[in-house]
C-alpha positions as CSV (number, residue, x, y, z in Angstrom):
1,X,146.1,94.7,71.8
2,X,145.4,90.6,72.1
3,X,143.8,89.3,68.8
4,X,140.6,87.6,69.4
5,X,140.8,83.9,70.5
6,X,141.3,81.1,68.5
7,X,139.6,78.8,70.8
8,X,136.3,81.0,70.6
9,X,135.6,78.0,67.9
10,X,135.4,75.7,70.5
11,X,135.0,71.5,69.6
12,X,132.7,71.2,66.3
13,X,131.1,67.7,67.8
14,X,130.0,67.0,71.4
15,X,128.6,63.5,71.8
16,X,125.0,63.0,73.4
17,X,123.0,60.4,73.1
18,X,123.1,57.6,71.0
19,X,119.8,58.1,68.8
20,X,121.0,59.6,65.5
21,X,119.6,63.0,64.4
22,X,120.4,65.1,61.1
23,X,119.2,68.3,60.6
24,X,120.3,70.5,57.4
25,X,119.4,74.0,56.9
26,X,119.9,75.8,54.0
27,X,119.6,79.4,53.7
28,X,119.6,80.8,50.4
29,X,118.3,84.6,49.5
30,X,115.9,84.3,52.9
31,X,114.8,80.8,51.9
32,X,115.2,77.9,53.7
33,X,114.8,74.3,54.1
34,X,114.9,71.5,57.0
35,X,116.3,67.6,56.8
36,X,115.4,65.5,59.2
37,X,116.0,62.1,60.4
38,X,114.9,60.9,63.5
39,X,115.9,61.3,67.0
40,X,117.7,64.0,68.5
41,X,121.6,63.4,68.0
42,X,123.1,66.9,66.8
43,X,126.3,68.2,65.2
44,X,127.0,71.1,63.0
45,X,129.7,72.3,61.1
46,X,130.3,76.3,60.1
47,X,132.9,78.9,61.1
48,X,134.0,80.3,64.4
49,X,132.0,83.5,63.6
50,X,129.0,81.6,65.7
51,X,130.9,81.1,68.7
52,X,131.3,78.0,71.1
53,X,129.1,75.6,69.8
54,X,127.4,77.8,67.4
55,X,128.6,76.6,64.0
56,X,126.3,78.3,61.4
57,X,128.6,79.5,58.8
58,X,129.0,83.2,57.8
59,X,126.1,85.5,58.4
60,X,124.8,86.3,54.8
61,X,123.2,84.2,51.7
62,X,124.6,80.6,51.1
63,X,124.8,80.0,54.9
64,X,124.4,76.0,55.3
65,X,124.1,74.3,59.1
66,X,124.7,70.9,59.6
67,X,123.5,69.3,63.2
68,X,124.8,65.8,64.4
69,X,125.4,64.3,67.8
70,X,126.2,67.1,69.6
71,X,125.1,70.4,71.4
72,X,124.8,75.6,75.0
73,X,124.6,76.2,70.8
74,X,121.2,75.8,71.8
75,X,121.4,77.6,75.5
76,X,121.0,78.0,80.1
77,X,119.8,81.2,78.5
78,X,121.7,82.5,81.8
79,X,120.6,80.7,81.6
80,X,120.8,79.7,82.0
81,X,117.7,81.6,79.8
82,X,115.5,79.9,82.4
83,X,112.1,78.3,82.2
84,X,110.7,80.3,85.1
85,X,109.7,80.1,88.5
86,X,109.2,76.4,89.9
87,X,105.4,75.3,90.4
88,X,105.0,74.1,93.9
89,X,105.4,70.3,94.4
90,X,102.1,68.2,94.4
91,X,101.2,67.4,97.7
92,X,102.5,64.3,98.6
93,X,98.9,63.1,100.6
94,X,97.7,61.1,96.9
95,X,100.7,60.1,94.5
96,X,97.9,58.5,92.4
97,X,96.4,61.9,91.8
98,X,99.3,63.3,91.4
99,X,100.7,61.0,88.9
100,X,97.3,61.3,86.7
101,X,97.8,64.8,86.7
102,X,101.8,64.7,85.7
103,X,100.3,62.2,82.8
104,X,97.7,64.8,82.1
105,X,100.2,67.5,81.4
106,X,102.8,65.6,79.7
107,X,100.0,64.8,76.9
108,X,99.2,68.7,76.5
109,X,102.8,69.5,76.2
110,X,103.2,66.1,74.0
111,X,100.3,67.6,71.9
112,X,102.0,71.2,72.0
113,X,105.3,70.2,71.0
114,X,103.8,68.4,67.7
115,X,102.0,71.4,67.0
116,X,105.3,73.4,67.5
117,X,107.0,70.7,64.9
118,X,104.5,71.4,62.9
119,X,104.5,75.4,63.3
120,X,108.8,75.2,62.1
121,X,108.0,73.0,59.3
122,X,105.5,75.4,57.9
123,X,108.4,78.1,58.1
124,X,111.1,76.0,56.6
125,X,108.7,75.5,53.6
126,X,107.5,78.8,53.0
127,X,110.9,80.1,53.6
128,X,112.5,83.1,56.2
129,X,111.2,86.4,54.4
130,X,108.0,85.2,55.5
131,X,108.9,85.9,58.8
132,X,110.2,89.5,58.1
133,X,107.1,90.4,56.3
134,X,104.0,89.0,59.2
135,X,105.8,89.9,61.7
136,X,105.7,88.7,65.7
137,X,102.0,88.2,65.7
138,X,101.9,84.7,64.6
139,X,104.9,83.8,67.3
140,X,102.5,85.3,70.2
141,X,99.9,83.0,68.9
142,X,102.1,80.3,69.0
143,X,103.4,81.1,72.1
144,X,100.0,81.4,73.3
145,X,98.8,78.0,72.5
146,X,102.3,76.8,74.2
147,X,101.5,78.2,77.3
148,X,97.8,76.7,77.1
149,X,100.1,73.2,76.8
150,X,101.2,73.9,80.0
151,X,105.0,74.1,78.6
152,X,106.1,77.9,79.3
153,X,109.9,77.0,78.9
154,X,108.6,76.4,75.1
155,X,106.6,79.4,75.0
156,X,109.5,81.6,75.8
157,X,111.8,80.5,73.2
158,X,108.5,81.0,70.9
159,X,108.5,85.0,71.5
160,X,112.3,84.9,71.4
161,X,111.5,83.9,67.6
162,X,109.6,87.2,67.4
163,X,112.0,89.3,68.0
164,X,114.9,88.0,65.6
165,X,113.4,89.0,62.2
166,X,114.1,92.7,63.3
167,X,117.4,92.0,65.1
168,X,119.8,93.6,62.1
169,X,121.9,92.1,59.6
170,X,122.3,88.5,59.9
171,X,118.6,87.8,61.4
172,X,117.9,84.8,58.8
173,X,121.1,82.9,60.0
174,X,119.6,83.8,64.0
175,X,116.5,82.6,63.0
176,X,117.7,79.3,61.3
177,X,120.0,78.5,64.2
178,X,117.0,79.6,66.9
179,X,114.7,77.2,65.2
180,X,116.9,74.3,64.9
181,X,117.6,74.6,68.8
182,X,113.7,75.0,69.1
183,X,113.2,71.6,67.2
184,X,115.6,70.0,68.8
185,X,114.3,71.0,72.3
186,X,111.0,69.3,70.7
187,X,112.4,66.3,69.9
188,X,114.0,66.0,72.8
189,X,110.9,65.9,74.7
190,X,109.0,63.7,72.3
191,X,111.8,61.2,72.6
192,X,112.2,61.6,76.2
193,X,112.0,58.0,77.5
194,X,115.1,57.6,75.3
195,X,117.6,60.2,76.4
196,X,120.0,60.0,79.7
197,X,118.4,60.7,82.9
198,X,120.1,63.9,83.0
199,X,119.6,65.0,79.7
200,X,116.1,63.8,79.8
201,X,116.1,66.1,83.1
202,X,117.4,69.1,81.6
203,X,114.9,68.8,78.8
204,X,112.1,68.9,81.4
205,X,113.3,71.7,82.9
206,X,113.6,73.7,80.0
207,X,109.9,73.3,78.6
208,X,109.0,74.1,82.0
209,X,108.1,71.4,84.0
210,X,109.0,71.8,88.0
211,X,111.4,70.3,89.5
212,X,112.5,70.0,92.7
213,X,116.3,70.4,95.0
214,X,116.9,66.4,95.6
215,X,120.9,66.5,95.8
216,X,122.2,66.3,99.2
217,X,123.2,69.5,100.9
218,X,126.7,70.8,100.3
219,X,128.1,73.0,103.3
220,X,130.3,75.8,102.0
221,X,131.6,79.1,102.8
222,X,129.6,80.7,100.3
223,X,130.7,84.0,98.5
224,X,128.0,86.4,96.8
225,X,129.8,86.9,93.3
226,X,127.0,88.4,91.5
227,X,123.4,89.4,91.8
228,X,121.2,91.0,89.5
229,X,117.3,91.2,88.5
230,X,115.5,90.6,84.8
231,X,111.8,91.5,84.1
232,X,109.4,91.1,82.0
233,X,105.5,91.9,82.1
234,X,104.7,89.3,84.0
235,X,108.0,88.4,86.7
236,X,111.2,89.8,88.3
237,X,113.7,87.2,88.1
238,X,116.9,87.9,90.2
239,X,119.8,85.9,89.9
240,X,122.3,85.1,92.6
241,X,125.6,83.5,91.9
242,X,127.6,82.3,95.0
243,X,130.7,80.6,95.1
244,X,132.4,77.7,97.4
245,X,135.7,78.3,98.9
246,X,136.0,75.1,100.0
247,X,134.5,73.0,97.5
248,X,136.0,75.3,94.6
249,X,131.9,75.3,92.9
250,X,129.6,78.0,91.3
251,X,126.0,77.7,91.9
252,X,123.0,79.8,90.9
253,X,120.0,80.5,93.3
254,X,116.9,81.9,91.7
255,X,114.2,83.5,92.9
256,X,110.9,85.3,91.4
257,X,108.7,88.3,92.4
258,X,105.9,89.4,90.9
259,X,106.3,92.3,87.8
260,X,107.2,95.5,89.4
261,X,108.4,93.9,92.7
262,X,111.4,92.4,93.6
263,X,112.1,88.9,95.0
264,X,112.9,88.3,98.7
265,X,116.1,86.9,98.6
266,X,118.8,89.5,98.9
267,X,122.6,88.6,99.1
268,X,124.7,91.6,98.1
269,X,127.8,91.2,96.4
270,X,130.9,91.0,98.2
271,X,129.3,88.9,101.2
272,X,130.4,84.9,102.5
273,X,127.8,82.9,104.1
274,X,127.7,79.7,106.0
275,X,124.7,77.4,104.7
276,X,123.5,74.2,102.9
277,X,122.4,74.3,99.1
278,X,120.9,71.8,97.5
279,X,121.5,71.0,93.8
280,X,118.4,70.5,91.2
281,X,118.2,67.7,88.7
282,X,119.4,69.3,85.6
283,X,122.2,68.4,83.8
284,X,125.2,70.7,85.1
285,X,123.6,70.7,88.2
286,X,124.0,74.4,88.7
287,X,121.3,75.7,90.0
288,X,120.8,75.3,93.8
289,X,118.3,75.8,96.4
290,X,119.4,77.7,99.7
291,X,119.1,75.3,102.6
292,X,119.9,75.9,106.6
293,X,122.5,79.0,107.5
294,X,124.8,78.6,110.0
295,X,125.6,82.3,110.4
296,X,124.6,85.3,109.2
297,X,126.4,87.0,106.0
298,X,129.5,89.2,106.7
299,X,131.4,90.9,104.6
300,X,134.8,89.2,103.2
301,X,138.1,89.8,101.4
302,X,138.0,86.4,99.5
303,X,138.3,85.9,95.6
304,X,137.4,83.3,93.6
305,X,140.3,81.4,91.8
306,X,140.4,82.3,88.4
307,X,140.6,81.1,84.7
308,X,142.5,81.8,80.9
309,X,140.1,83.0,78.1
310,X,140.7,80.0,76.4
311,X,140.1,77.8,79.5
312,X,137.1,79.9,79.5
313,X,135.5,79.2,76.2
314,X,136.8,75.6,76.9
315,X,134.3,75.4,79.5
316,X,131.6,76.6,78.0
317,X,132.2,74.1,74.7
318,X,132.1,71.3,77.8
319,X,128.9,72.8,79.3
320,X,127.6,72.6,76.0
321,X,127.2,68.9,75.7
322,X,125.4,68.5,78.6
323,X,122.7,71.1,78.0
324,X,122.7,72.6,74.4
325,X,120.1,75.5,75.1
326,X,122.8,76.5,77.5
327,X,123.3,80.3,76.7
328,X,126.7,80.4,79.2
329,X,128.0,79.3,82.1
330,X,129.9,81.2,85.1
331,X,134.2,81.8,84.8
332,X,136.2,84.0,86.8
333,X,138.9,85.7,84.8
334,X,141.9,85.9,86.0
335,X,144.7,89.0,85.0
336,X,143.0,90.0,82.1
337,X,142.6,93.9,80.8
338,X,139.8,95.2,79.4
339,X,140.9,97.0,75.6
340,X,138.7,98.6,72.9
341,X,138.4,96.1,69.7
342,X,137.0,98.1,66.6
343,X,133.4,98.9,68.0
344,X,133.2,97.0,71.1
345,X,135.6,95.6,73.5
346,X,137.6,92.8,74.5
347,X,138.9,90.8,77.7
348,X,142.2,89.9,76.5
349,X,145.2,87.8,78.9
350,X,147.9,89.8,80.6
351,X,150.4,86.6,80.5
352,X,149.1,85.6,77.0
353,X,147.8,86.0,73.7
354,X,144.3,85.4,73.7
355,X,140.9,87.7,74.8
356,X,137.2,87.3,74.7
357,X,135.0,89.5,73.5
358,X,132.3,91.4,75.8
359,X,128.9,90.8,74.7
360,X,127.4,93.5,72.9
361,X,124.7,94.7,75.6
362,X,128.0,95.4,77.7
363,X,128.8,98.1,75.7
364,X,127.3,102.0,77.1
365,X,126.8,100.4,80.1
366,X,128.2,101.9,83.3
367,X,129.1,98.8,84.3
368,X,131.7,98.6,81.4
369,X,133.5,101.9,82.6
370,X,133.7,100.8,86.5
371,X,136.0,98.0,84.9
372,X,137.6,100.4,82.6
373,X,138.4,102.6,85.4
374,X,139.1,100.1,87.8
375,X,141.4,98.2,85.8
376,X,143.4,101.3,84.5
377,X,145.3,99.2,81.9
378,X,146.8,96.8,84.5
379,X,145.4,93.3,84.9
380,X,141.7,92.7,86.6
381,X,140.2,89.5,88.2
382,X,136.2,89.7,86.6
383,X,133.6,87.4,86.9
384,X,130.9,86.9,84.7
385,X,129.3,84.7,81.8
386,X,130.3,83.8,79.1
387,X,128.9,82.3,76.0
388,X,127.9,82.2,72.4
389,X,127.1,86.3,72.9
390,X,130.6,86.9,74.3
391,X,131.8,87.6,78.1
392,X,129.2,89.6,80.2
393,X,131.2,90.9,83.3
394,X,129.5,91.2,86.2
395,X,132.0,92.0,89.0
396,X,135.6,92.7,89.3
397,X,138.6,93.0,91.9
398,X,141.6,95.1,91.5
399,X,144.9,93.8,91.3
400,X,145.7,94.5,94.8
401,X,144.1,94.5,98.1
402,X,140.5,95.5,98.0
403,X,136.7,94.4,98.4
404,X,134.5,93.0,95.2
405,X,133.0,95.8,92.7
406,X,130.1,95.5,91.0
407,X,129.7,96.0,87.5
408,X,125.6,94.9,87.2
């Protein structure tokens, strides 16, 4: 059995921007307190315990976060967790009225992300067993009065807050590192006209502004890796992850239904099409819009070109600098076998001596026991994401001849 992966630690620093931030958070006995100085520059320094990019020190009392320049600590929530669906583009008939309007909304977020500053301040002061004892009411409120900004990417990492308190042993350290990420995202948006274009664009995009597909179209053969569908009470989400066999890419197209029904879009796994996609402005430039087809979608033998564990969780460090509210980012595993590890399990390299974990919500699944069964102790290509919650395997091909299997 492979011991878990050294280079799960992933790089400590990852520059940004060149506007200094510090942020200390001490968390002693449930109490804590925040540092800050200025601008939005982050590092942090802790044990691997936190992942890629995580950095907060042992889960317990005493637990001390630094943040510097650096940063998908702070998460693509898969994603990328994701802002939501894209409000339709202003008509293009009045750009005058349309850029009075964009000003109009940037001043309600502007005013909602103070009284978000203002909301963690209050929390660092009064200290994290607070937050055990009232409960997620106060978050809803706050998440309420975000959404009234007009800024529902904020409101969502709001009610995330919630739900931490009650998430098991280690909650305060959670909590600490959620709120840091959640101030940073702040600050990032107050300090906008400062930041890279690209950064600046991913910070848009996560507090919810809409954007809009302005790369060029890429023409690919495009293979349907993944797709699956999250909900909450008020929209379907479904996620579909295509690769390029020509232009060796990954690229996520999103689309939204209302609760209870699913999207439109519909491209099961195993399938190649011919077609455009457009890129949005974020930073990775991941995300894609679906552009002209030249054929329909037939089914195909082709498999992605795989990746190392390590090379994995080398990516998502990289990804990580570019967006750090990035929760993971796509890999393709090549010959790796899935093996029990204590209470959970692990994806650990035929050829070498290193494994990632599976995230936690793997485990039970049936998902999990297709790839136990299909890989039968002998090496397995899986795709998936992978991140600061571990490896979440999606689909999977045998070692030999055969067509895509999915595991969501």
């Amino acid at each position: 059995m492979a011991d878990s992966p050294s280079s799960w630690a992933g790089p400590n620093c990852h520059p940004r921007c060149t506007t200094p931030l510090t942020i200390a958070l001490t968390c002693t006995n449930a109490a804590a307190e925040v540092v800050v100085s200025g601008g939005i520059y982050l590092r942090w320094h802790g044990s691997a315990r936190g992942g890629p990019g995580r950095g907060l020190g042992d889960e317990g009392d005493g637990v001390r976060a630094v943040r510097e320049p650096g940063g998908e600590g702070g998460r693509e929530r898969a994603v990328e967790r994701t802002a939501g669906p894209s409000a339709p583009a202003t008509a293009p008939g009045d750009p005058e009225a349309a850029r009075r309007r964009a000003e109009r909304r940037a001043e309600r977020i502007t005013a909602g992300a103070t009284e978000l500053e203002q909301r963690l301040a209050d929390l660092m002061r009064a200290g994290l067993a607070g937050a055990e004892q009232t409960g997620g009411g106060p978050w809803e409120e706050t998440a309420a009065r975000m959404v009234d900004a007009q800024a529902p990417g904020l409101a969502s990492r709001v009610r995330e807050l919630a739900a931490i308190p009650s998430s098991g042993p280690g909650w305060p350290v959670r909590l600490l590192e959620e709120c840091a990420l959640l101030h940073l995202l702040d600050r990032g948006w107050l300090h906008r006209e400062r930041l890279p274009d690209s950064l600046a664009a991913t910070v848009r995009s996560r507090v919810g502004l809409s954007t809009s597909a302005d790369g060029p179209p890429v023409r690919d053969h495009w293979l349907v890796l993944a797709q699956y569908d999250t909900a909450d009470a008020r929209l379907t989400t479904r996620r579909v992850w295509l690769y390029g066999a020509e232009t060796d890419r990954t690229v996520l197209l999103l689309s939204y239904g209302a609760a209870g029904r699913p999207p439109e879009l519909a491209l099961p796994v195993g399938l190649a099409l011919e077609a455009e996609v457009s890129a949005y402005p974020d930073a990775g430039r991941r995300r894609v819009a679906l552009g002209r087809r030249f054929a329909p979608p037939e089914p195909t033998r082709a498999r992605p070109r795989g990746v190392t564990t390590s090379r994995a969780a080398v990516r998502y460090g990289e990804a990580l600098r570019d967006d750090p509210w990035l929760d993971s980012v796509p890999v393709v595993l090549d010959r790796v076998v899935p093996v029990p590890d204590g209470d959970g399990w692990q994806l650990a390299d035929a050829d070498g001596d290193t494994a990632l974990p599976l995230a936690r919500t793997t485990g039970g699944q049936p998902g999990l026991w297709r790839l136990v069964a299909l890989s039968g102790g002998a090496p397995v290509t899986v795709f998936g994401e992978c991140g600061h919650r571990g490896f979440a395997p999606l689909t999977a091909w045998s070692a030999g001849p055969g067509t895509a299997v999915p595991l969501c």
